[in-house]
C-alpha positions in Angstrom: -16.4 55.4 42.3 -19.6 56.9 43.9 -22.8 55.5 43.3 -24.0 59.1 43.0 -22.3 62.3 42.6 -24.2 65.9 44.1 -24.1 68.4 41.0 -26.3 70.7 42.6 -23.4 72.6 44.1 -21.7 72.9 40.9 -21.0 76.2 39.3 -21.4 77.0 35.2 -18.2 78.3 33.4 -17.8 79.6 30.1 -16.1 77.1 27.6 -12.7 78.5 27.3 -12.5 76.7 23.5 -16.0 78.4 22.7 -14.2 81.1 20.4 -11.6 78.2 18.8 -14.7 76.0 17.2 -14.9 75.1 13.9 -18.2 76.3 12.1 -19.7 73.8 9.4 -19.9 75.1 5.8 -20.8 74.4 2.4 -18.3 75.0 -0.5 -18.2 73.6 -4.0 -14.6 72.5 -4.8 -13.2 70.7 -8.0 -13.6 67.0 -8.0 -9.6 67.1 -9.0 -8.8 69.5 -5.7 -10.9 67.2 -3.5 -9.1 64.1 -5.0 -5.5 66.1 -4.2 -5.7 66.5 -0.6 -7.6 63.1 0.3 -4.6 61.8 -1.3 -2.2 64.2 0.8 -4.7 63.7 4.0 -3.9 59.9 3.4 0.0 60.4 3.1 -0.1 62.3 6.5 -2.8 60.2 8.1 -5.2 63.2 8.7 -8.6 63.4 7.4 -9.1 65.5 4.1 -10.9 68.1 5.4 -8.6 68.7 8.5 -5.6 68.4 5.9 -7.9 71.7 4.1 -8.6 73.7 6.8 -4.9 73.6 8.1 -3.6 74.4 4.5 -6.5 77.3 4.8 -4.8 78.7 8.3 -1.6 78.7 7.1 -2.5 81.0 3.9 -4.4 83.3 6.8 -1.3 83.1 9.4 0.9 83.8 6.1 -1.4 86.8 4.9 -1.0 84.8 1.5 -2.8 86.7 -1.1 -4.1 85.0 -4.9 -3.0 86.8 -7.7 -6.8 86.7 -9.9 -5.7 88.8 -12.1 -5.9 86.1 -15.1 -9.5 86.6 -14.5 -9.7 90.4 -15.5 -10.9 90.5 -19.4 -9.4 93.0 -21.3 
């Protein structure tokens, strides 16, 4: 290994997983649902949250749709 390395000739490039980051959010969710997939996350051995968001992409890859209609008042 170098004792020093020369950066100044170095070039900047884009991050090619720029577009593929995850963006922080804030959602209320149902002590029960949170208490469902940390036990899931834990059968897998994935964090909860990671164990949500790929549950999440698959509904989007899927074009999964929920059926709300229970919510409509008559």
């Amino acid at each position: 290994m170098k004792a020093e390395y020369d950066f100044s000739k170095m070039t900047a490039r884009p991050n090619p997983y720029a577009a593929k980051l995850k963006k922080s959010v804030t959602m209320r969710l149902g002590e029960d649902v949170i208490d469902y997939f940390k036990q899931m996350a834990e059968e897998a051995g994935v964090p909860y949250q990671s164990l949500i968001n790929l549950y999440l992409r698959d509904c989007v890859a899927q074009h999964r749709k929920i059926d709300i209609s229970w919510l409509s008042k008559p």
